[in-house]
LUMGU-859589 format. One record per residue: x, y, z of N, C-alpha, C in turn; residue in three letters. Coordinates in steps of 0.2 Angstrom, whole numbers, plus 5000, padded with zeros to 4 digits. Atoms other than C-alpha are relative to their C-alpha. Layout:
# residues N
+--------+---------+------+---------+----------+-------+--------+---------+------+------+
| n.east | n.north | n.up | ca.east | ca.north | ca.up | c.east | c.north | c.up | code |
+--------+---------+------+---------+----------+-------+--------+---------+------+------+
|      X |       Y |    Z |       X |        Y |     Z |      X |       Y |    Z |  Ala |
...
+--------+---------+------+---------+----------+-------+--------+---------+------+------+
END
This chain:
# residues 213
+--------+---------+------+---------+----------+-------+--------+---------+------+------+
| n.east | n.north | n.up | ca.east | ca.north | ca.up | c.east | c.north | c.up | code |
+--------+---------+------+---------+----------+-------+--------+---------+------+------+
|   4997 |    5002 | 4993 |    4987 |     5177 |  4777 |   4996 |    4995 | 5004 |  Unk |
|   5004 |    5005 | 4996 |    4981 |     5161 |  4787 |   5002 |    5000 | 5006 |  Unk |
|   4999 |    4999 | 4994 |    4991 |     5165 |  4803 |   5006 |    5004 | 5001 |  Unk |
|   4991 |    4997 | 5000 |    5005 |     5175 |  4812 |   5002 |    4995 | 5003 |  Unk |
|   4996 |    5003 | 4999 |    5019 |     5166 |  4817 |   5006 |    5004 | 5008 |  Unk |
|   4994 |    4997 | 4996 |    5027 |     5172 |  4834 |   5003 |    4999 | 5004 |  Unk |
|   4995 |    5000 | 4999 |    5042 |     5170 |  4836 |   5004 |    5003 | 5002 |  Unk |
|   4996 |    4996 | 4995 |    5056 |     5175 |  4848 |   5009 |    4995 | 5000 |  Unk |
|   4995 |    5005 | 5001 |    5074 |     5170 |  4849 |   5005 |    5009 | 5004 |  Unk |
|   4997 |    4995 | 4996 |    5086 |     5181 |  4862 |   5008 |    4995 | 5001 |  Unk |
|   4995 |    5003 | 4997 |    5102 |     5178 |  4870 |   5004 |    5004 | 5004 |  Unk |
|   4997 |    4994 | 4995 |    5116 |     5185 |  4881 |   5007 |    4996 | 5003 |  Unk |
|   4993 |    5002 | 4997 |    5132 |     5182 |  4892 |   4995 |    4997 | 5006 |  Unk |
|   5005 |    5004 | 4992 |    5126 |     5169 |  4908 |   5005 |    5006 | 5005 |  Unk |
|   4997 |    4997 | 4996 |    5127 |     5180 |  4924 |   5000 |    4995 | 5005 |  Unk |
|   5002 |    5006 | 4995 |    5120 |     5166 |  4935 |   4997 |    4994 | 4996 |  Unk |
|   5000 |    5004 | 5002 |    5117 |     5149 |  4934 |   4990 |    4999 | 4998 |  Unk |
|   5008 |    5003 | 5002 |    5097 |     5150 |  4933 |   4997 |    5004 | 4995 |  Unk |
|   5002 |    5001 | 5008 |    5094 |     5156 |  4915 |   5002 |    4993 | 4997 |  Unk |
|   5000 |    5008 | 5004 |    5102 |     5139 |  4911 |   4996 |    4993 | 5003 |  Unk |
|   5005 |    5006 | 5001 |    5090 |     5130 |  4922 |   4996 |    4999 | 5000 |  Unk |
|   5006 |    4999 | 5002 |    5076 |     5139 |  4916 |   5000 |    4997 | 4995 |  Unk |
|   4999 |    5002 | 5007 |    5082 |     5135 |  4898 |   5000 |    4994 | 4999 |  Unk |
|   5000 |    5010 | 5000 |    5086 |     5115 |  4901 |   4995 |    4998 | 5004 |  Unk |
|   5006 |    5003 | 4998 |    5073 |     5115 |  4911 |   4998 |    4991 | 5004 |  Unk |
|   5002 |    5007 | 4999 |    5076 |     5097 |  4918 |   4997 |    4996 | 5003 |  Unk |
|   5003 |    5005 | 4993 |    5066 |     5093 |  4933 |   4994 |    5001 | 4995 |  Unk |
|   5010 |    5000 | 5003 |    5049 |     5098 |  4923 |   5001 |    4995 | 4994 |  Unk |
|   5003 |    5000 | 5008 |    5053 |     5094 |  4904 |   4997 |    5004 | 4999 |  Unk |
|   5005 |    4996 | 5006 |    5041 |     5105 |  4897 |   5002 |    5006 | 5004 |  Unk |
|   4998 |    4991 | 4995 |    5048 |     5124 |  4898 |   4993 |    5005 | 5001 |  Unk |
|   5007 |    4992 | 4998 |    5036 |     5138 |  4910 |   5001 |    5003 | 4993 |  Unk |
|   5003 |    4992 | 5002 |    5027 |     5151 |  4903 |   5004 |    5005 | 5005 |  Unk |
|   4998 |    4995 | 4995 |    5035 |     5167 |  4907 |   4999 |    5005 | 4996 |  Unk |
|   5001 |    4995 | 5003 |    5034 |     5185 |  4905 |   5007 |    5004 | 4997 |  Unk |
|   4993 |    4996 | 5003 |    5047 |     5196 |  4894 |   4998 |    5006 | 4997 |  Unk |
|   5000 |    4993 | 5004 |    5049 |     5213 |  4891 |   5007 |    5003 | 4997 |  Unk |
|   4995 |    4999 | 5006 |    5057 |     5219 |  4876 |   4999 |    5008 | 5000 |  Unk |
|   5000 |    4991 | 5001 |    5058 |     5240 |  4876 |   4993 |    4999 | 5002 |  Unk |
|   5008 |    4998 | 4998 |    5041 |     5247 |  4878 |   4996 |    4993 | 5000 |  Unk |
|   5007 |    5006 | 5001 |    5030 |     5228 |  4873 |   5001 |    4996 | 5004 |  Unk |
|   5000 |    5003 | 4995 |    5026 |     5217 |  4884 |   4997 |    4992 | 4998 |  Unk |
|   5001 |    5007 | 5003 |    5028 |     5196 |  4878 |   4995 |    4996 | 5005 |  Unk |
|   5003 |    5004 | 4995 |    5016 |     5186 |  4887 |   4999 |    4992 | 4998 |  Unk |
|   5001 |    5005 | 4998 |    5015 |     5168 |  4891 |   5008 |    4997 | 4994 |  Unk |
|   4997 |    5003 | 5003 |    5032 |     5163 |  4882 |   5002 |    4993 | 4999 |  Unk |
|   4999 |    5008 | 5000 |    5038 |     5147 |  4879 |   5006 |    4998 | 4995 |  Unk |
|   4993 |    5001 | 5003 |    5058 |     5143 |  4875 |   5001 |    4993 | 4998 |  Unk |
|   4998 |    5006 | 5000 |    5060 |     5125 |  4869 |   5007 |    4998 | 4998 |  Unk |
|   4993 |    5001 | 5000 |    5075 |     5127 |  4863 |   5005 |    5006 | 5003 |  Unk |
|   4996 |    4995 | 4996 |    5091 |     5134 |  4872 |   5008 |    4996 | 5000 |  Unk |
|   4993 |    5001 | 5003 |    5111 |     5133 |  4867 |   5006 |    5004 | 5006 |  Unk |
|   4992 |    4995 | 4996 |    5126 |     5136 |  4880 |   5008 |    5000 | 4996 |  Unk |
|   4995 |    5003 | 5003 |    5142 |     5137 |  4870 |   5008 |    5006 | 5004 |  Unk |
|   4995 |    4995 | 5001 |    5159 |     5144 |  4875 |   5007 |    4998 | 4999 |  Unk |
|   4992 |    5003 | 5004 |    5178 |     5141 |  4871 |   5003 |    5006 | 5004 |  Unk |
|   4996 |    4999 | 4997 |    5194 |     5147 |  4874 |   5002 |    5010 | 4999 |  Unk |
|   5001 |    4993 | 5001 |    5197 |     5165 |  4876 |   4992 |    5006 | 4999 |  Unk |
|   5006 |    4998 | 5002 |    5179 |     5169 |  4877 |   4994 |    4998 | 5007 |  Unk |
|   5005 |    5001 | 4995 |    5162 |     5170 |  4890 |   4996 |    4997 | 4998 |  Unk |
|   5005 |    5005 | 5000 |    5150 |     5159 |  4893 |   4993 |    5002 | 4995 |  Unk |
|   5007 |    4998 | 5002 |    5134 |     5162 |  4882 |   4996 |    4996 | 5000 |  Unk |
|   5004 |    5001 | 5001 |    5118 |     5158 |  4880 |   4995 |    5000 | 4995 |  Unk |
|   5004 |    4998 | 5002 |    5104 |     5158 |  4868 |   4995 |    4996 | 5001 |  Unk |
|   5006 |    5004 | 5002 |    5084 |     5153 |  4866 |   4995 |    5001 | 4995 |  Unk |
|   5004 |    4998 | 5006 |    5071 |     5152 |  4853 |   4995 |    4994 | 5002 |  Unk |
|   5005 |    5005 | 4998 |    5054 |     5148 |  4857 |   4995 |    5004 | 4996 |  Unk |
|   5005 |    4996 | 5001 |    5038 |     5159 |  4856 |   4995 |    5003 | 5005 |  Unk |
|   5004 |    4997 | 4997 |    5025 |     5170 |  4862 |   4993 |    4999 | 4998 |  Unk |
|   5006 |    4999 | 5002 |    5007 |     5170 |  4863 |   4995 |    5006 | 5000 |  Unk |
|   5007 |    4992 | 5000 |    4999 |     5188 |  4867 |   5009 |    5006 | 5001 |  Unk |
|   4995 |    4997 | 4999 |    5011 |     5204 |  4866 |   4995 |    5006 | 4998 |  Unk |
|   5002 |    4992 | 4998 |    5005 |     5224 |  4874 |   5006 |    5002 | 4999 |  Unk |
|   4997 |    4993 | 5002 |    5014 |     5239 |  4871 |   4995 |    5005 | 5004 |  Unk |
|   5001 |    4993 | 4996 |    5014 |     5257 |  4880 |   5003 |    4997 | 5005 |  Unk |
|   4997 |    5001 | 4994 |    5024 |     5251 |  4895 |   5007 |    5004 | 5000 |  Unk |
|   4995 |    4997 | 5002 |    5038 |     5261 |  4898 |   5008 |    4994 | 5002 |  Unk |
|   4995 |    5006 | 5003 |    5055 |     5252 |  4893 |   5003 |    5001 | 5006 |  Unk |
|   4996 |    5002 | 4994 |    5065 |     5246 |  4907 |   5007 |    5003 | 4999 |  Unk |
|   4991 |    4998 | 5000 |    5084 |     5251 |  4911 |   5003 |    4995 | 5000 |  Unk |
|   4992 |    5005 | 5003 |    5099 |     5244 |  4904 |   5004 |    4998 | 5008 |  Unk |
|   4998 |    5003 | 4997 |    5107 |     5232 |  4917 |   5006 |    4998 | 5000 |  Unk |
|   4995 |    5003 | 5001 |    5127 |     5230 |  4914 |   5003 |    4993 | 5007 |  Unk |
|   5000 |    5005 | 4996 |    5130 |     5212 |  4923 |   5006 |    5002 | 5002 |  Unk |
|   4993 |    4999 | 4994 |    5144 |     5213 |  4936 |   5003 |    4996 | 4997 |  Unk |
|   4996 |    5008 | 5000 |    5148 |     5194 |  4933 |   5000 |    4998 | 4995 |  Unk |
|   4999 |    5003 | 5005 |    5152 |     5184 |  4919 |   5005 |    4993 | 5000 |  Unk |
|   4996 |    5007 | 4996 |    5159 |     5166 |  4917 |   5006 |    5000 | 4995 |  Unk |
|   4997 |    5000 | 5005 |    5174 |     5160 |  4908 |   5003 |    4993 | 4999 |  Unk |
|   4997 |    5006 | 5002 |    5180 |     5145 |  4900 |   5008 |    5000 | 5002 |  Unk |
|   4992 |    5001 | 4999 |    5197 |     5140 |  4905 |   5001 |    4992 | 4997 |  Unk |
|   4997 |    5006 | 5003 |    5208 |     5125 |  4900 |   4994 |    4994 | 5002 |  Unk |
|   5006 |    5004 | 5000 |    5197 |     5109 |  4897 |   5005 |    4994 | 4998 |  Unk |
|   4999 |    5005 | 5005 |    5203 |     5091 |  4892 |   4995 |    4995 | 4999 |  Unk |
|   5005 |    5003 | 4999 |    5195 |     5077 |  4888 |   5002 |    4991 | 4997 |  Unk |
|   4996 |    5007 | 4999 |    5202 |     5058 |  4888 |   4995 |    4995 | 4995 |  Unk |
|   5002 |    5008 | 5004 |    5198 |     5043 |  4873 |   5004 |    4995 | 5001 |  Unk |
|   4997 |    5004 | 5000 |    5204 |     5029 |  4877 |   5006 |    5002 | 5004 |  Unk |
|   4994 |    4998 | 4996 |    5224 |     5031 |  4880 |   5000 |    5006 | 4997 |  Unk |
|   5001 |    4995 | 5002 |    5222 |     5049 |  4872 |   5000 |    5006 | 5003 |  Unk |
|   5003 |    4993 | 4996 |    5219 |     5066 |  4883 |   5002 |    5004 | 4993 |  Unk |
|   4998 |    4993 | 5005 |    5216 |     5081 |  4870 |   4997 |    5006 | 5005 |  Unk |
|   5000 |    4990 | 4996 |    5214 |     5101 |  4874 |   4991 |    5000 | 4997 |  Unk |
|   5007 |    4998 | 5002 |    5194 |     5105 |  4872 |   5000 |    5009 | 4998 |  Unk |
|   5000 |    4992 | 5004 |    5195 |     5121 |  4861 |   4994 |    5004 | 5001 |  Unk |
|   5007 |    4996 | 5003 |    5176 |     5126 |  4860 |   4996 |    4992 | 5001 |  Unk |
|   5007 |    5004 | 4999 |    5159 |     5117 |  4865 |   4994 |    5001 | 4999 |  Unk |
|   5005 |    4999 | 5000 |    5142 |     5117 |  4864 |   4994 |    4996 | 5002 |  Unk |
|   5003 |    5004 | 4997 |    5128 |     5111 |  4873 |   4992 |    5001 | 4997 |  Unk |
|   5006 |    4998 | 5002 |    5110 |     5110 |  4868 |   4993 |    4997 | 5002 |  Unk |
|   5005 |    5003 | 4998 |    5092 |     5107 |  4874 |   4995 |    5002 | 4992 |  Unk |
|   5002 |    5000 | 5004 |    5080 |     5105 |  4860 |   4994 |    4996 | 4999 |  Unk |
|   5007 |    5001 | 4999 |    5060 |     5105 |  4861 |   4995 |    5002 | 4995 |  Unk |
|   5002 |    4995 | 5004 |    5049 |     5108 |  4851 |   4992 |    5003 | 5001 |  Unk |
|   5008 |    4996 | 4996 |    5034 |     5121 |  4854 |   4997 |    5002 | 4993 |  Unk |
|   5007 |    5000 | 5007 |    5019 |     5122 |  4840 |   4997 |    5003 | 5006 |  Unk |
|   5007 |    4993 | 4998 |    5007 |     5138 |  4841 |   4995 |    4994 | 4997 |  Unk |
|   5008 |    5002 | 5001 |    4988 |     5132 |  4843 |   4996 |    5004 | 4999 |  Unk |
|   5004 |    4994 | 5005 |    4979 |     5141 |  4831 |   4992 |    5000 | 5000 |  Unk |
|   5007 |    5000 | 5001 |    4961 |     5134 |  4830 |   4997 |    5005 | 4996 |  Unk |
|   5002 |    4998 | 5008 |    4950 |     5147 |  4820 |   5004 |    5011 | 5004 |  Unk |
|   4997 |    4993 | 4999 |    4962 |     5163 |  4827 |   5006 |    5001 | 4995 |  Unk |
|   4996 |    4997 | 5005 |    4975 |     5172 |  4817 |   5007 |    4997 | 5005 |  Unk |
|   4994 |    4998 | 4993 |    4987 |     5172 |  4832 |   4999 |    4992 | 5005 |  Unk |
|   5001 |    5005 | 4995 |    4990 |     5156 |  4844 |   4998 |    5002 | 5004 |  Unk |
|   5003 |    4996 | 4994 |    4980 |     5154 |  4858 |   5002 |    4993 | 5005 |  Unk |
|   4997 |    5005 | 4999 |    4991 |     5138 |  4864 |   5005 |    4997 | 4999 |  Unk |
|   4994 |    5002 | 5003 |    5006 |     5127 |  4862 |   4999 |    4994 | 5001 |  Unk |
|   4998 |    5011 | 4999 |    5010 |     5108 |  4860 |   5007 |    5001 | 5000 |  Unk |
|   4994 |    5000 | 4998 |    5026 |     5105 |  4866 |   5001 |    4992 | 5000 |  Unk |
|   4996 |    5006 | 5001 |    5037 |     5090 |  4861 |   5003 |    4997 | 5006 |  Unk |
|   4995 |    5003 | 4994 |    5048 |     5080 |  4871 |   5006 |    5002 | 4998 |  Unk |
|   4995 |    4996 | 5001 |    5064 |     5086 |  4875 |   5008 |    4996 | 4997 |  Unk |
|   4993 |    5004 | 5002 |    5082 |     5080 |  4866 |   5005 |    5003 | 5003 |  Unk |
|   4994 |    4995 | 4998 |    5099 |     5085 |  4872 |   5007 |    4998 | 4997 |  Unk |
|   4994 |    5002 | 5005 |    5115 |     5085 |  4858 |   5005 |    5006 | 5003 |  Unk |
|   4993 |    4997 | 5002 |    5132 |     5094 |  4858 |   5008 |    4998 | 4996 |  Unk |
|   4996 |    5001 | 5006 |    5148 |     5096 |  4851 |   5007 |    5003 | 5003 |  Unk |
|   4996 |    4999 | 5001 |    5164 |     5097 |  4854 |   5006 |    5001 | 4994 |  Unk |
|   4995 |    4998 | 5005 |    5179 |     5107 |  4846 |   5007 |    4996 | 5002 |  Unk |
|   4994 |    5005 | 4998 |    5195 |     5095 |  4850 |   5010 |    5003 | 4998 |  Unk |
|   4994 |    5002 | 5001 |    5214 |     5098 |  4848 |   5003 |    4993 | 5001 |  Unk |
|   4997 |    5010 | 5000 |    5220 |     5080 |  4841 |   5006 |    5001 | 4996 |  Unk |
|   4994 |    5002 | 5001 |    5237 |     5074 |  4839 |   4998 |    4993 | 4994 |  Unk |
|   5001 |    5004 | 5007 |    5229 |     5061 |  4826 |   4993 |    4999 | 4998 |  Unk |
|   5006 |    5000 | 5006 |    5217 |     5059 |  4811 |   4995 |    4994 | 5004 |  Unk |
|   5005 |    5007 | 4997 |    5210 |     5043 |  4821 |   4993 |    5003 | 5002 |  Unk |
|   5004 |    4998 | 4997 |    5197 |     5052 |  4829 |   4995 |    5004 | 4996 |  Unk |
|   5005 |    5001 | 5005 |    5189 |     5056 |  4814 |   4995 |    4994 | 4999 |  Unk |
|   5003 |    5007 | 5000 |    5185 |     5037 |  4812 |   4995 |    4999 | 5006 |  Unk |
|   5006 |    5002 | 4993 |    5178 |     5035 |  4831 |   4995 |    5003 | 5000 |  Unk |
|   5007 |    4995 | 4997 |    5166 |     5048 |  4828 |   4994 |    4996 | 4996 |  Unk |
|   5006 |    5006 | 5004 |    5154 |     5033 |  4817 |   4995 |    5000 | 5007 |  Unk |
|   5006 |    5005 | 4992 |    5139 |     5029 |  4829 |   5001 |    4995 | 4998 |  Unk |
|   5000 |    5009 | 5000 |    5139 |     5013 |  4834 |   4994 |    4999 | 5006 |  Unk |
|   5007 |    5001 | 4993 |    5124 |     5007 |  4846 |   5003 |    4996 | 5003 |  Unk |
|   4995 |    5005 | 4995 |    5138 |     4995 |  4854 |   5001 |    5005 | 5004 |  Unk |
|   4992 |    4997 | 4996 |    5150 |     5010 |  4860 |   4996 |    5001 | 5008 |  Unk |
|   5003 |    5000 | 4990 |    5149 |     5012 |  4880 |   4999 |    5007 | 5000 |  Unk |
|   5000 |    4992 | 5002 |    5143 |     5030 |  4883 |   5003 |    5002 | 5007 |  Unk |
|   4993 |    4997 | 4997 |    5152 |     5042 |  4893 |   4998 |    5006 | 5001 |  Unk |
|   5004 |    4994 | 4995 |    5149 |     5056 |  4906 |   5003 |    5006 | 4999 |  Unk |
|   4996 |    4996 | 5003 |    5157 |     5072 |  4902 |   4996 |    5004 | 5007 |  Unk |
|   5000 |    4995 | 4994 |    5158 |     5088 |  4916 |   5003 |    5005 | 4998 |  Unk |
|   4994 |    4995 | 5003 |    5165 |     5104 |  4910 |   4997 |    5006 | 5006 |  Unk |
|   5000 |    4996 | 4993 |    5166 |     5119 |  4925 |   5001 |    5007 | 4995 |  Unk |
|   4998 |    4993 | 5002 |    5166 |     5138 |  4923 |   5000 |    5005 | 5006 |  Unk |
|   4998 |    4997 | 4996 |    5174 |     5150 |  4933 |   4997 |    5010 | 5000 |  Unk |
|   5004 |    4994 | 5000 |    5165 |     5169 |  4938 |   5008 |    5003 | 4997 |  Unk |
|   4995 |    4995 | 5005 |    5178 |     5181 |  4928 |   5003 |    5005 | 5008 |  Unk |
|   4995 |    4997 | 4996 |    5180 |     5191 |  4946 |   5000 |    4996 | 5009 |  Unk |
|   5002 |    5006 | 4994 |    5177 |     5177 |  4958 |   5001 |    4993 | 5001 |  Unk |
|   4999 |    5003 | 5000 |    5187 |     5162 |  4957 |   4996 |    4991 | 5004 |  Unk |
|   5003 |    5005 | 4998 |    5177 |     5153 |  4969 |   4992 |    4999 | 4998 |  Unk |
|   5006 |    5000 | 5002 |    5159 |     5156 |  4959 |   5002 |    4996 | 4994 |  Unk |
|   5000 |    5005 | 5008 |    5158 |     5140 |  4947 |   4994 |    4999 | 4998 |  Unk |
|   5008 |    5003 | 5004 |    5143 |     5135 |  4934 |   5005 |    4993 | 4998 |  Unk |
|   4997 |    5007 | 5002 |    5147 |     5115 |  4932 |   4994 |    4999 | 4996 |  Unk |
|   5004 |    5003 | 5002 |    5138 |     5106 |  4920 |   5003 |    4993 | 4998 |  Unk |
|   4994 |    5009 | 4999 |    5139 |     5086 |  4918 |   4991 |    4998 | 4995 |  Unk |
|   5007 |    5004 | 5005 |    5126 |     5075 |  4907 |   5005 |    4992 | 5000 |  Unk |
|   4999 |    5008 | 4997 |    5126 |     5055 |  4907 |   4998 |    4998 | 4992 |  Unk |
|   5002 |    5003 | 5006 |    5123 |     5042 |  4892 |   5003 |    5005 | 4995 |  Unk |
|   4996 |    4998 | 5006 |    5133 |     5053 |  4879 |   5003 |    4996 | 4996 |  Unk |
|   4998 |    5005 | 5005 |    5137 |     5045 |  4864 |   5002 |    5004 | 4993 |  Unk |
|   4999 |    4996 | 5006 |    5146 |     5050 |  4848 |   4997 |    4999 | 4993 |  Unk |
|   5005 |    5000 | 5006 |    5136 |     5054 |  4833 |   5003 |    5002 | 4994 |  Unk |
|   4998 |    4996 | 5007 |    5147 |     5062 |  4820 |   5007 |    5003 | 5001 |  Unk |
|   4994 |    4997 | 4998 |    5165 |     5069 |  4819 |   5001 |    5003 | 4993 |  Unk |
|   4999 |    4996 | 5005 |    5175 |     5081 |  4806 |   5007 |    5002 | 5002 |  Unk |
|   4992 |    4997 | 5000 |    5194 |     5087 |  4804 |   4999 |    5005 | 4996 |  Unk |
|   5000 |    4994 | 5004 |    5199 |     5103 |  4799 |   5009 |    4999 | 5001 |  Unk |
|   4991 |    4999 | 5000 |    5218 |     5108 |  4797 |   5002 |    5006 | 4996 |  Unk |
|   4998 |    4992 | 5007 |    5227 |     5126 |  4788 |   5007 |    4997 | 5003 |  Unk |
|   4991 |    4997 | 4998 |    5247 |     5130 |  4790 |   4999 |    5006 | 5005 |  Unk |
|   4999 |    4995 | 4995 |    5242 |     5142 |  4802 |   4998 |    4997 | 5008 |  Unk |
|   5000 |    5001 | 4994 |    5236 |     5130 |  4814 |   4999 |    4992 | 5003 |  Unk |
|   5002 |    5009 | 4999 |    5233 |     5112 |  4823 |   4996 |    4998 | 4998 |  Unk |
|   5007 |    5004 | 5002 |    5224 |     5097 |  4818 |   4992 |    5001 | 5006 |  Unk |
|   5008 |    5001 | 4994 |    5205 |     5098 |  4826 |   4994 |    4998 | 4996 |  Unk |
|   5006 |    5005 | 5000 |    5191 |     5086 |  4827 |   4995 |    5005 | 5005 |  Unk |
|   5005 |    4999 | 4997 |    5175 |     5092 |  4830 |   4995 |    4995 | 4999 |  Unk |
|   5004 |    5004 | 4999 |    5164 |     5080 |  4837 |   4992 |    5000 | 5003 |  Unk |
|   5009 |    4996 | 4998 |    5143 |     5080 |  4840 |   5000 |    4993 | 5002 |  Unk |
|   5002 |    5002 | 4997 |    5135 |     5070 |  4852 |   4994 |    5000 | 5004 |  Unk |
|   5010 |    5000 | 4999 |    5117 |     5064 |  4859 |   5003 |    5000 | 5008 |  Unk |
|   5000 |    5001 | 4995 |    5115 |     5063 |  4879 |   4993 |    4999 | 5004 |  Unk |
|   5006 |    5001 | 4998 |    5102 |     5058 |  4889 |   4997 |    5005 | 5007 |  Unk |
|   5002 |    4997 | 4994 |    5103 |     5068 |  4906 |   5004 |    5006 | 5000 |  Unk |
|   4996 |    4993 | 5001 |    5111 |     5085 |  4909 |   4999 |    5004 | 5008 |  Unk |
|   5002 |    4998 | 4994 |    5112 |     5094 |  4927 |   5005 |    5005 | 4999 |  Unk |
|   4998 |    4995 | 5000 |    5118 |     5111 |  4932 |   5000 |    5002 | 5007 |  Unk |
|   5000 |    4999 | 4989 |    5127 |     5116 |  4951 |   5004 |    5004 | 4997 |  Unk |
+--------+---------+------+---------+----------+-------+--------+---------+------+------+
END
């Protein structure tokens, strides 16, 4: 054995909008240290570079992170279970190519950093080096034509394009999580199709900014 490797990777339903903007992190770039307790142990100095919001139709808004830890105690006594009051929900979405408008099935958004343990002559990290941050997603589409297979080719010409998608609190119609990102460009596409149901284009995408109201 030359070192441990620790590892941490969590997730959940959003109850509010500030676990997505510890996770994206935008104004810093580089994600805090923070502390986490998991039952009795206690994670110290953590560090999440990456973090995934995805939700679709008939479905709440989630969450995940995967990052790491540097020091973790034990004998604390375990905290109590929390049932969140609030929760988000996806409702209807479209999203317009050209002369186009389709229905947005399902999304995904994603920050993605990368944090390296600093090891020096320890078992265990006693540091991190932390990359620069990217930011990709992906829509799941309802398309009325195979074309949108084709548009999904990158092109370093295409114009890029602002997307904005809203989520509404489950018992609070006027509690919304917006998210919007700038410079988005399409990087890949794919059809699916059965007898049981529509055509649908799933499309992935780079972006360059991302904000959270």
């Amino acid at each position: 054995m030359t070192k441990y490797d620790q590892a941490i990777s969590l997730g959940g339903l959003v109850t509010s909008k500030d676990v997505l903007a510890f996770g994206t992190n935008t104004s810093k770039g580089v994600p805090p240290a923070v502390e986490l307790r998991i039952h009795d142990a206690t994670l110290g100095s953590c560090y999440f570079g990456n973090m995934t919001i995805s939700g679709g139709e008939d479905a709440p808004l989630e969450y995940s992170l995967d990052g790491m830890f540097l020091s973790i105690t034990t004998g604390a006594t375990a905290p109590t279970a929390i049932t969140p009051e609030t929760y988000f929900v996806f409702s209807d979405a479209t999203i317009t190519w050209a002369s186009e408008t389709d229905t947005i099935r399902s999304f995904s958004l994603s920050k993605n950093q990368d944090v390296t343990g600093i090891y020096g002559t320890s078992l265990s990290p006693t540091d991190v080096e932390i990359g620069t941050a990217t930011y990709e997603g992906e829509f799941v589409i309802a398309s009325s034509t195979v074309s949108k297979i084709a548009t999904g080719a990158w092109d370093p010409a295409q114009s890029a394009i602002t997307f904005e998608i809203a989520f509404v609190d489950a018992s609070s119609a006027s509690h919304t999580i917006t998210f919007s990102g700038t410079g988005a460009k399409i990087t890949g596409a794919s059809g699916s199709v059965d007898p049981d149901s529509e055509f649908e284009v799933t499309q992935t995408f780079s972006f360059e900014t991302f904000t959270i109201a």
